[in-house]
SERO-4910 file (N, C-alpha, C, O; in steps of 0.05 Angstrom, whole numbers):
BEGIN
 pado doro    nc1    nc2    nc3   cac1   cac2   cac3    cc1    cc2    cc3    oc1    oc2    oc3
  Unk    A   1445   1358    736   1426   1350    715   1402   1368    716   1388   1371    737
  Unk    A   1396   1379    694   1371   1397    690   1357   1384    673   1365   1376    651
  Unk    A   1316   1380    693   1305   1354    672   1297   1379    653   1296   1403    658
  Unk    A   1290   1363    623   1285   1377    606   1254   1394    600   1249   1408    581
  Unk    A   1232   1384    630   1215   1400    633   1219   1424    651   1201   1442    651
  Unk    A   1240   1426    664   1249   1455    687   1246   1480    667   1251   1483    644
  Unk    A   1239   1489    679   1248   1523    671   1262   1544    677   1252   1561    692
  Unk    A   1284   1544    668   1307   1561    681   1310   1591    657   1321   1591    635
  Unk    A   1296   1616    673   1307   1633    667   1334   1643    660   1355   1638    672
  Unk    A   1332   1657    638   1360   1671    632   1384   1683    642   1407   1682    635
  Unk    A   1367   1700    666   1382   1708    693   1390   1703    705   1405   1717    720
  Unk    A   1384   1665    708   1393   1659    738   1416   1641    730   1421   1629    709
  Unk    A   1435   1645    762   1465   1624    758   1469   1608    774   1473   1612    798
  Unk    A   1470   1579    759   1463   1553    773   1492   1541    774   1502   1546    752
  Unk    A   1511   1527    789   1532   1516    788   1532   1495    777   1513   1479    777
  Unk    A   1550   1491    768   1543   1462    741   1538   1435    755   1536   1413    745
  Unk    A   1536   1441    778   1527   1415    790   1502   1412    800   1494   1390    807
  Unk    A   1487   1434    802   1459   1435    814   1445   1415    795   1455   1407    774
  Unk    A   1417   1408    807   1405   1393    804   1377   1406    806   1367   1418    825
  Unk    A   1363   1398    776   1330   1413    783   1308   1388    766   1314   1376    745
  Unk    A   1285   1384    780   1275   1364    777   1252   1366    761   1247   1390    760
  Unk    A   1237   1355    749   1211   1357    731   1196   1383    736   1190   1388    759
  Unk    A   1188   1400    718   1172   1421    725   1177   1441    751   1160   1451    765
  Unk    A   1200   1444    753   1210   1469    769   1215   1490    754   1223   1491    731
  Unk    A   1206   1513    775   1214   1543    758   1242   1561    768   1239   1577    786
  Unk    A   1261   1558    759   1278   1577    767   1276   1603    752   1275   1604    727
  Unk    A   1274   1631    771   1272   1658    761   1298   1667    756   1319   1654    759
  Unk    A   1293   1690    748   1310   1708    747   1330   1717    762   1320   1719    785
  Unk    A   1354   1725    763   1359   1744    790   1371   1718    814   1385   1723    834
  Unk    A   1364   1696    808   1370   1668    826   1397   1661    823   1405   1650    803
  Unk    A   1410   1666    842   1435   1641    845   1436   1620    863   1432   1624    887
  Unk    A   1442   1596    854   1438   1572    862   1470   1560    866   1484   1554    846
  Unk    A   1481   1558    893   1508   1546    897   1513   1510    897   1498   1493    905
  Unk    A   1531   1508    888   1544   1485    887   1534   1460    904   1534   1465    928
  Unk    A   1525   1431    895   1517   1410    904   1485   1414    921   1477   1401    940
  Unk    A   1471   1438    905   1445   1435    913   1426   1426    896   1424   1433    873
  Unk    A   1408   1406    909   1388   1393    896   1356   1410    895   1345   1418    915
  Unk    A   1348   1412    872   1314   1420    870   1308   1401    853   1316   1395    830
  Unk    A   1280   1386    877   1264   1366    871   1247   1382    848   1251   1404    838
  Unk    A   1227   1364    841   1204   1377    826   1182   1381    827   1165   1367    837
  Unk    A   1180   1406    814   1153   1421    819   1157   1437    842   1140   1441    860
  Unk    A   1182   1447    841   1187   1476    859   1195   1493    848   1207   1490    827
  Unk    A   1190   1517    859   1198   1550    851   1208   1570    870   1204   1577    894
  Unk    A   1223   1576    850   1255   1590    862   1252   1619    849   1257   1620    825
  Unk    A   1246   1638    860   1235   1662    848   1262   1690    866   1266   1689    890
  Unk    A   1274   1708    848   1288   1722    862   1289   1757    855   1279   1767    835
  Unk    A   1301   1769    873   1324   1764    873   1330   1743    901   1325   1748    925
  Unk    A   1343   1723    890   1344   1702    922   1374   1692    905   1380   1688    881
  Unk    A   1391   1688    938   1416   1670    938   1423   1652    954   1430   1652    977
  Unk    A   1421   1637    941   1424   1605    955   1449   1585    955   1456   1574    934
  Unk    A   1461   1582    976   1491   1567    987   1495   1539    966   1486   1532    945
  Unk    A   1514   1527    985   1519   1498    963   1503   1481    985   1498   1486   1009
  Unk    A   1499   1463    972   1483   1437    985   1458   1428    998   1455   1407   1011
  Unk    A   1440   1449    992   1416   1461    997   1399   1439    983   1407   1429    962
  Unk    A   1373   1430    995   1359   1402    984   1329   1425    984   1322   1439   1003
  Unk    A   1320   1424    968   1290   1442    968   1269   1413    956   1281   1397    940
  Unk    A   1248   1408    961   1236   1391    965   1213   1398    946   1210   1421    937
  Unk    A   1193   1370    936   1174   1382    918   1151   1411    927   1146   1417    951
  Unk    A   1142   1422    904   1126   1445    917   1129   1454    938   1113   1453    957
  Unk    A   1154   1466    939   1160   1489    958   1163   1511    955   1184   1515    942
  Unk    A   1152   1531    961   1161   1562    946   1180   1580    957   1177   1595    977
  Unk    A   1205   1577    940   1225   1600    961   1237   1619    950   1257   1613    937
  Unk    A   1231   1647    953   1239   1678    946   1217   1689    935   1222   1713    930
  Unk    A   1198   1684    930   1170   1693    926   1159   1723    936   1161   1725    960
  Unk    A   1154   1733    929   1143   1763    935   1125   1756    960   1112   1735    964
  Unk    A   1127   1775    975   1120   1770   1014   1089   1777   1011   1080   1783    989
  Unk    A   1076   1776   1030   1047   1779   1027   1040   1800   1049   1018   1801   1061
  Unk    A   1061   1815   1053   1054   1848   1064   1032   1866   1055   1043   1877   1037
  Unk    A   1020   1871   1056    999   1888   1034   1018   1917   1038   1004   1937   1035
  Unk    A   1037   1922   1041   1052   1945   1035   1067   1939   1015   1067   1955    996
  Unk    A   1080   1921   1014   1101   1911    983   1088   1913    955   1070   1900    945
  Unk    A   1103   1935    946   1092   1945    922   1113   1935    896   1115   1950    877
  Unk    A   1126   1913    895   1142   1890    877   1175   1910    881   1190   1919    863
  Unk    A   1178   1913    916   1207   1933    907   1225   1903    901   1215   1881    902
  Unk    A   1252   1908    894   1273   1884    884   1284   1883    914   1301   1899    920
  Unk    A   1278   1869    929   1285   1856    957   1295   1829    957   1292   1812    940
  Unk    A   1303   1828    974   1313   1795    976   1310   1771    995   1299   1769   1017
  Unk    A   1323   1757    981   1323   1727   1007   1347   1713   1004   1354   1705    982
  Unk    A   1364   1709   1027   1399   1702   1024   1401   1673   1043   1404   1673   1067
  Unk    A   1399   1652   1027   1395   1629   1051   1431   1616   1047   1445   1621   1028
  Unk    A   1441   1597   1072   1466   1597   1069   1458   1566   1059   1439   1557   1046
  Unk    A   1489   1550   1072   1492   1526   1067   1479   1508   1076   1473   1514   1099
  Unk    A   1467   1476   1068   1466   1455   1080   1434   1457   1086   1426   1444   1105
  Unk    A   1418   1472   1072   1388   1466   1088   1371   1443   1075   1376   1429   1056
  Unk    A   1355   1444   1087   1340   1423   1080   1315   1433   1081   1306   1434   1104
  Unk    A   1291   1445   1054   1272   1455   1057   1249   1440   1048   1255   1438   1024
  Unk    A   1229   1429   1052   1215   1403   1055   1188   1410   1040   1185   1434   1039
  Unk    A   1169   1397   1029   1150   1399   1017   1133   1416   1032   1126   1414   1056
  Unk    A   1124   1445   1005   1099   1458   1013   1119   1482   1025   1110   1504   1018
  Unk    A   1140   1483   1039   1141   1500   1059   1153   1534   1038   1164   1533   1016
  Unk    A   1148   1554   1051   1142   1575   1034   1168   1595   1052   1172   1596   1076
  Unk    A   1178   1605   1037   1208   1621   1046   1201   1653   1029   1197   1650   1005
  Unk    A   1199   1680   1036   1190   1699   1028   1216   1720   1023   1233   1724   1039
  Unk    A   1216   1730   1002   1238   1755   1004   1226   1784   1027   1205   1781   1040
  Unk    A   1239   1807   1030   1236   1825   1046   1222   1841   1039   1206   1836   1021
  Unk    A   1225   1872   1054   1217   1892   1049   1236   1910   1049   1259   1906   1056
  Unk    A   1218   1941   1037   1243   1957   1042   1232   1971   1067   1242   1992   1074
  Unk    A   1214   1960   1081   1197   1974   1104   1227   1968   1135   1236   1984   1151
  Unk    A   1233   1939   1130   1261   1928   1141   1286   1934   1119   1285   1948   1099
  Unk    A   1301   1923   1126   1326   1920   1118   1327   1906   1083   1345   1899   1068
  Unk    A   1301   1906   1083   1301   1896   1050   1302   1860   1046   1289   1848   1029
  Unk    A   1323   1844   1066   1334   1819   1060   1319   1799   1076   1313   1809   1098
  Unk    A   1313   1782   1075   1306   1758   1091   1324   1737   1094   1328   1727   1072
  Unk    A   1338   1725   1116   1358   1714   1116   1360   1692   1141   1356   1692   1165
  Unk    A   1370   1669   1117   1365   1639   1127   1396   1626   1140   1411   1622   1120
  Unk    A   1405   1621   1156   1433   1613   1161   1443   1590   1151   1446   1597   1127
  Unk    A   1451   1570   1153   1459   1538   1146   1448   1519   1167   1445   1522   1191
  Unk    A   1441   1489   1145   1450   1477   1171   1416   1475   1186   1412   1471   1210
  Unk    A   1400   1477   1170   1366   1478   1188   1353   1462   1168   1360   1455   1145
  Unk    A   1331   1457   1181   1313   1434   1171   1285   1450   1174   1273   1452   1196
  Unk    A   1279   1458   1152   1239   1470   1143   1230   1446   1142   1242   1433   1125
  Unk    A   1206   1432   1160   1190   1407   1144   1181   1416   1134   1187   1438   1125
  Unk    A   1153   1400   1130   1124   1408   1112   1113   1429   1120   1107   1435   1143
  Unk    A   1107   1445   1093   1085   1465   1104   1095   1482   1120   1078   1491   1135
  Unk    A   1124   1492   1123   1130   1512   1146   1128   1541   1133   1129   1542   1109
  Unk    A   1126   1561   1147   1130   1582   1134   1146   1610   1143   1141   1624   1162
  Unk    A   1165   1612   1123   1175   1648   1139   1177   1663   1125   1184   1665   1102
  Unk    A   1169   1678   1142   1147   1712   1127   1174   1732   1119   1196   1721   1115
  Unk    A   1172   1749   1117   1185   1768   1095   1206   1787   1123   1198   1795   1144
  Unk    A   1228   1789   1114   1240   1803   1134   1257   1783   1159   1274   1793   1174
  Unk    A   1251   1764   1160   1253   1747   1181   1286   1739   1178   1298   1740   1157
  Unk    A   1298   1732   1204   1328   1726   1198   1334   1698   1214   1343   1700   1237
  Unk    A   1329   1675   1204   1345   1653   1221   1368   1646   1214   1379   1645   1192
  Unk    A   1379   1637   1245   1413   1625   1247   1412   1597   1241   1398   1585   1226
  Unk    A   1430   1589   1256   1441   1568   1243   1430   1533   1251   1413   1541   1267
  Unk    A   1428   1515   1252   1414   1489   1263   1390   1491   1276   1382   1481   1297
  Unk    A   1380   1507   1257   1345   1508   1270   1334   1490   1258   1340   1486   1234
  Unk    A   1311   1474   1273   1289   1459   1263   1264   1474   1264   1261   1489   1283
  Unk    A   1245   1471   1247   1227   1482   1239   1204   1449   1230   1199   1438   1208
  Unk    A   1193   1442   1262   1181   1424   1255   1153   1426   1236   1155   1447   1223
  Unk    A   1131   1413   1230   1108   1426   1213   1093   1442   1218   1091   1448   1242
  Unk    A   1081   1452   1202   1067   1482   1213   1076   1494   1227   1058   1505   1241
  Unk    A   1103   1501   1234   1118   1522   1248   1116   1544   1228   1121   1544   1204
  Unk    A   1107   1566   1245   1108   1592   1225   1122   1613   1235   1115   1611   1258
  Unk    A   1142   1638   1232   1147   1654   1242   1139   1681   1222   1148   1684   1199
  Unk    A   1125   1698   1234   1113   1730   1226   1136   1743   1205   1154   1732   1192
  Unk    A   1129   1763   1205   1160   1784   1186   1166   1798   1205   1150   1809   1221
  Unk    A   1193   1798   1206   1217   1815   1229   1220   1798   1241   1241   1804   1253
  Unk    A   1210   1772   1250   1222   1752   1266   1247   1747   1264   1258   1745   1242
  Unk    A   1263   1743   1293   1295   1744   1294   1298   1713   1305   1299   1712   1330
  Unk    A   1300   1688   1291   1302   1668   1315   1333   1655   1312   1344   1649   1291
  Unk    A   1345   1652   1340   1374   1648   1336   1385   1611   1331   1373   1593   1320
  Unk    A   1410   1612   1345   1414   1585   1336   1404   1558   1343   1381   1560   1352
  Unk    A   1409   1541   1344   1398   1515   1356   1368   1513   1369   1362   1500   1389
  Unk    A   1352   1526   1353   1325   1547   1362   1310   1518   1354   1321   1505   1336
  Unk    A   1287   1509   1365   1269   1479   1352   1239   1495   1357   1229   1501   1379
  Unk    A   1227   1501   1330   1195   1500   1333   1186   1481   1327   1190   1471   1304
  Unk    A   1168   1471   1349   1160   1450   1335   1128   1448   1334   1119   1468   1344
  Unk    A   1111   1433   1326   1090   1434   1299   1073   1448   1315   1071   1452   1339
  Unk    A   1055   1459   1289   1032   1485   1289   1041   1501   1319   1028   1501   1339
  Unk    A   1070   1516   1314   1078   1532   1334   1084   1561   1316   1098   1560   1296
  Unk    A   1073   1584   1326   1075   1605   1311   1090   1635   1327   1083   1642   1349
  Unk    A   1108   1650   1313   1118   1667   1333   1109   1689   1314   1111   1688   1290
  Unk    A   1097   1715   1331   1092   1744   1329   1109   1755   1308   1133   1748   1304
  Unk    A   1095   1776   1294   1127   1788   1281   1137   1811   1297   1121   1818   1314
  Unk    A   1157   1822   1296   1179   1829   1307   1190   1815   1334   1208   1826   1349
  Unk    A   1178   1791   1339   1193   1780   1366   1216   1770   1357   1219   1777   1334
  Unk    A   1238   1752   1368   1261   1743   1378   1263   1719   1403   1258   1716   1427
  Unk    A   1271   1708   1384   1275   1677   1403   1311   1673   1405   1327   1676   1387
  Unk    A   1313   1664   1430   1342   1669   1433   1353   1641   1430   1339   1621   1430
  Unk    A   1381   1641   1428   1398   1609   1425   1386   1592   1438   1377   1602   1458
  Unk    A   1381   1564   1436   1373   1547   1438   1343   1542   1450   1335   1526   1468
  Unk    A   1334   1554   1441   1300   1560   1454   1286   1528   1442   1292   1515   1422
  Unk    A   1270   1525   1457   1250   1513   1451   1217   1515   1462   1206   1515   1484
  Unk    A   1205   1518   1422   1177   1531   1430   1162   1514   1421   1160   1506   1398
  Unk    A   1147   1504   1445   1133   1478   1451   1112   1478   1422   1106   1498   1409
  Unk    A   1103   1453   1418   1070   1449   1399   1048   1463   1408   1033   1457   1427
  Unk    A   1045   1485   1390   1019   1491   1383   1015   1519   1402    995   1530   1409
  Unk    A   1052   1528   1409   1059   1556   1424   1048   1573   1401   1047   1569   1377
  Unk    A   1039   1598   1420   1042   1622   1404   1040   1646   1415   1023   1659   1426
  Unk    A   1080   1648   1405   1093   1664   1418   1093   1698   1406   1098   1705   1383
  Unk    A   1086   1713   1425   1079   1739   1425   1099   1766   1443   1097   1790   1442
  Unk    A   1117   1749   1457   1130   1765   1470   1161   1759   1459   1161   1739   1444
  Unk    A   1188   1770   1461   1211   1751   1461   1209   1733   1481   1196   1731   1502
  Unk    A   1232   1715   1468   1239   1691   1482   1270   1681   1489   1284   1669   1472
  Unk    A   1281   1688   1517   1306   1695   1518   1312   1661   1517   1298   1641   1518
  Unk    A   1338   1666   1515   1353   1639   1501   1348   1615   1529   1343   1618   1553
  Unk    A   1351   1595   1512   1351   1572   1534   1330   1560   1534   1331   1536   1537
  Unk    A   1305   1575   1531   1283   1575   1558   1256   1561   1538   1246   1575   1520
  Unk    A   1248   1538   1543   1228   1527   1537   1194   1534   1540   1184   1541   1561
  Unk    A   1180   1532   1515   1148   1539   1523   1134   1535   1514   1136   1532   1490
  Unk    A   1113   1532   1525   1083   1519   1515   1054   1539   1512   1054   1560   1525
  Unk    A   1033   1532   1496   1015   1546   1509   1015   1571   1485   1032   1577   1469
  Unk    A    980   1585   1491    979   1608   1476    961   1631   1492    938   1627   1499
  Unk    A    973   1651   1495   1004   1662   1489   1025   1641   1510   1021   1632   1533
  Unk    A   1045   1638   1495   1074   1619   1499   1075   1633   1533   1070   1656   1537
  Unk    A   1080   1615   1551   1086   1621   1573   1111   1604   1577   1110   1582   1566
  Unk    A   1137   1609   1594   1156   1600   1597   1155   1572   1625   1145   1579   1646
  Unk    A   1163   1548   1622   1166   1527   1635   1186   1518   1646   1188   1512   1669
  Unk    A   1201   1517   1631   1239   1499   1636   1256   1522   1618   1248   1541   1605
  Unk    A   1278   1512   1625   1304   1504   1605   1309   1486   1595   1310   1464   1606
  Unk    A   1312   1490   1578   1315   1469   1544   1340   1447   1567   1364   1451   1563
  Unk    A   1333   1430   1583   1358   1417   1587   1373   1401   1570   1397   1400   1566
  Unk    A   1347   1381   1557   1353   1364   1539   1372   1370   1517   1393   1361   1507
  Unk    A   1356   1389   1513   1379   1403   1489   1400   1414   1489   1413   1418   1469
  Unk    A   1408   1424   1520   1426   1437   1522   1447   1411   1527   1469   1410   1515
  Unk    A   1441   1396   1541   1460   1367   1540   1472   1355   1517   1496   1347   1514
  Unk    A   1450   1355   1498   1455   1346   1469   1483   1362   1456   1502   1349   1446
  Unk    A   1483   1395   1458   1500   1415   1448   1525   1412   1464   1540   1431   1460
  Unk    A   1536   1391   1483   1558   1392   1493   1565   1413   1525   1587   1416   1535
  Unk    A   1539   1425   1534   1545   1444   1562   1546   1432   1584   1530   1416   1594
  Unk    A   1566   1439   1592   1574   1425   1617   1559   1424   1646   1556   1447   1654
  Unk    A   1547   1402   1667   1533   1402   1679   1523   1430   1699   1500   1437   1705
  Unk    A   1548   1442   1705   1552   1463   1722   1535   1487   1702   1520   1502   1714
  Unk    A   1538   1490   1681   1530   1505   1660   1503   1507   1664   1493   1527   1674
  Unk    A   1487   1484   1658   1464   1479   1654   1451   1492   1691   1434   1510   1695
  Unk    A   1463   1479   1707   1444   1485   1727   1454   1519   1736   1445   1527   1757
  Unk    A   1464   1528   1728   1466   1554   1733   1459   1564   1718   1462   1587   1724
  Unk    A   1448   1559   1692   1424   1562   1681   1399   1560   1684   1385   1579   1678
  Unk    A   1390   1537   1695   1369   1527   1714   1356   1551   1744   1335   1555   1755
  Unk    A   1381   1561   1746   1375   1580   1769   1370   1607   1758   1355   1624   1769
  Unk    A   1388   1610   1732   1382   1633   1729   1354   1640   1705   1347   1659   1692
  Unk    A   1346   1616   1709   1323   1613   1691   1289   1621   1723   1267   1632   1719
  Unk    A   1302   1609   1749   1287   1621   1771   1294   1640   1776   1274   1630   1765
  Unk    A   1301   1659   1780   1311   1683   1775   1300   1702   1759   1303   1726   1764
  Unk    A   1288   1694   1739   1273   1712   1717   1248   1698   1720   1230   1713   1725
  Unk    A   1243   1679   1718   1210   1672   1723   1193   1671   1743   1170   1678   1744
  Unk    A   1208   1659   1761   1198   1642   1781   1198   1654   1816   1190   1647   1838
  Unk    A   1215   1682   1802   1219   1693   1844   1199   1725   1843   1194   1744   1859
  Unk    A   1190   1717   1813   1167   1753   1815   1183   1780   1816   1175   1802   1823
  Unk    A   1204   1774   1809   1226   1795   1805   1218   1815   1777   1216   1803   1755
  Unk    A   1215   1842   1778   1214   1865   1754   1238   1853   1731   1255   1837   1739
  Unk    A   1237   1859   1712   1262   1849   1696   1294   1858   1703   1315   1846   1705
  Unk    A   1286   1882   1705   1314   1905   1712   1327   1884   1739   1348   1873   1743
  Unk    A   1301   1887   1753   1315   1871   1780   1323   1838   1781   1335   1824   1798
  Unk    A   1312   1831   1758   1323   1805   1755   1354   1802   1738   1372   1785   1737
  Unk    A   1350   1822   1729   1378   1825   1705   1406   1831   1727   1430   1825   1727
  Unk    A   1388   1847   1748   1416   1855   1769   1421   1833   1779   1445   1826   1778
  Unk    A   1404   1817   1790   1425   1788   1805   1445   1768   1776   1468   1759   1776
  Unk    A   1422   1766   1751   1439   1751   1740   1467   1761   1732   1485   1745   1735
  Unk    A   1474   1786   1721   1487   1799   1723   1510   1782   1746   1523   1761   1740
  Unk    A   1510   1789   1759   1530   1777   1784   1532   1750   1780   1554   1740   1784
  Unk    A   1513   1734   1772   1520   1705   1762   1535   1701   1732   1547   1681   1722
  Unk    A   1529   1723   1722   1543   1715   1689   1571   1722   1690   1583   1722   1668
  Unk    A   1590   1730   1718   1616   1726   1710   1628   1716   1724   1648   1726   1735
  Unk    A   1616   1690   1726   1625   1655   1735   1615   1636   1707   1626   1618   1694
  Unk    A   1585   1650   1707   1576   1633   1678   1572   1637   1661   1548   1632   1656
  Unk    A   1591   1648   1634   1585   1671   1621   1558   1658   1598   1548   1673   1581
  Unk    A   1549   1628   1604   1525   1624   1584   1509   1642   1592   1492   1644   1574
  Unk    A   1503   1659   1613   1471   1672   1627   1474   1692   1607   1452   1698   1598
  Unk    A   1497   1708   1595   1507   1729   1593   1486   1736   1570   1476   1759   1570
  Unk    A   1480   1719   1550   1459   1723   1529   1432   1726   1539   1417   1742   1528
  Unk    A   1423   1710   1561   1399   1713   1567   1393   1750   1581   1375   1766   1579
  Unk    A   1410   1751   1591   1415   1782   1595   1419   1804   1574   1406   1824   1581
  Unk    A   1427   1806   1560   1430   1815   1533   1398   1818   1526   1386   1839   1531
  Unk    A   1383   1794   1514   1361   1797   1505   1341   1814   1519   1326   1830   1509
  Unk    A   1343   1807   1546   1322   1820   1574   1332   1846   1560   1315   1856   1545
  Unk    A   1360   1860   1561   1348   1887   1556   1353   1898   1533   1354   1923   1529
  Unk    A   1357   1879   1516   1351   1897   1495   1319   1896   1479   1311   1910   1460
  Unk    A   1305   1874   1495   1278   1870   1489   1259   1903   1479   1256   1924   1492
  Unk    A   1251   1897   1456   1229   1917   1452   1200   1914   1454   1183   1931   1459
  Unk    A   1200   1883   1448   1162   1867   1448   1164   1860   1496   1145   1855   1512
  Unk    A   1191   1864   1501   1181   1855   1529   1184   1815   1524   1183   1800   1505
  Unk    A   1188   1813   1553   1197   1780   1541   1168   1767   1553   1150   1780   1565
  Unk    A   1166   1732   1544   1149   1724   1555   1151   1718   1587   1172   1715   1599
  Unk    A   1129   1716   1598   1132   1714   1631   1109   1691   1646   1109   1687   1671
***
């Protein structure tokens, strides 16, 4: 159902089942997939492509031209997948051609109020994005990732699988997977245990996680030299194996 105050450009292709609500603007260049709802008084500006079952919430702005002061209106984009849930206020940006051009949202995540992601940015899949969570442009944050409120990450950093970045973090370095934080600049505390329980890892998992989470923080070890012991632990437990990965492929340096 399209109310008869929406405004749907000529360009854009909506699946006959979408749904757009009083005073929404659909642009140009917009495709809108199957069993997604837009509340009203939102705008959908593209070139942006959007999955089936996607709920966009009143006054939210998503594919909007980025607020780079280098973006000179090139035709860039924003590619969000299935199943999100994007919540009042919160603002979703297309790219640059300074990156890869695309900004890209996975399935399956929850934007509340007022969240925001900047231009270039790529999230995976069952992320929460509690309020005022913001992430920079070039931000990489992976799966099962939880920011939660007025928590903000640097642009070009990287937050790894299942991170959690505490209220009112602000994170400036990467953030290898697992590993929980607070504080500004984000300093690392735990492993996400809670969460990692929640996702189904098996006890042995977790605490050899737990260790190899001392191991990188906690014994004052150089990174290189911390990567060499885990190394030897990641092929018994191959979960470490990502947190290793990130250590070196780090370019911002991780948090410590």
């Amino acid at each position: 159902m399209i109310h008869p105050t929406a405004i749907i450009e000529p360009g854009a292709k909506l699946a006959d089942d979408v749904q757009v609500g009083p005073y929404s603007y659909i642009g140009n260049d917009v495709e809108i997939g199957a069993g997604t709802i837009i509340e009203s008084h939102v705008v959908v500006k593209g070139p942006s492509t959007l999955g089936q079952n996607n709920h966009i919430y009143q006054f939210a702005s998503v594919g909007e031209a980025c607020q780079d002061k280098k973006y000179k209106d090139e035709p860039t984009q924003l590619i969000i997948g299935d199943n999100n849930v994007i919540r009042e206020c919160a603002t979703i940006h297309r790219g640059t051609i300074q990156d890869q051009g695309i900004t890209k949202i996975g399935s399956n995540n929850l934007f509340m109020a007022y969240t925001h992601v900047a231009h270039d940015a790529v999230i995976g899949d069952n992320v929460i994005f509690a309020n005022n969570a913001s992430v920079a442009g070039h931000v990489h944050i992976g799966n099962w990732v939880i920011l939660a409120g007025n928590s903000g990450v640097h642009q070009f950093c990287k937050v790894g699988d299942h991170a959690f970045i505490g209220m009112y973090s602000g994170v400036n370095q990467d953030v290898p997977p697992y590993v929980t934080t607070i504080g500004t600049p984000a300093r690392p505390v735990a492993i996400n245990t809670e969460g990692l329980k929640r996702r189904g890892f098996e006890s042995d998992e977790i605490m050899a996680l737990r260790r190899a989470y001392k191991t990188l923080f906690r014994k004052g070890l150089k990174a290189d030299e911390a990567v060499a012991q885990l190394t030897e632990d990641a092929q018994q437990f191959p979960a470490i194996q990502p947190m290793i990965d990130l250590v070196q492929q780090s370019e911002r340096g991780i948090i410590r």
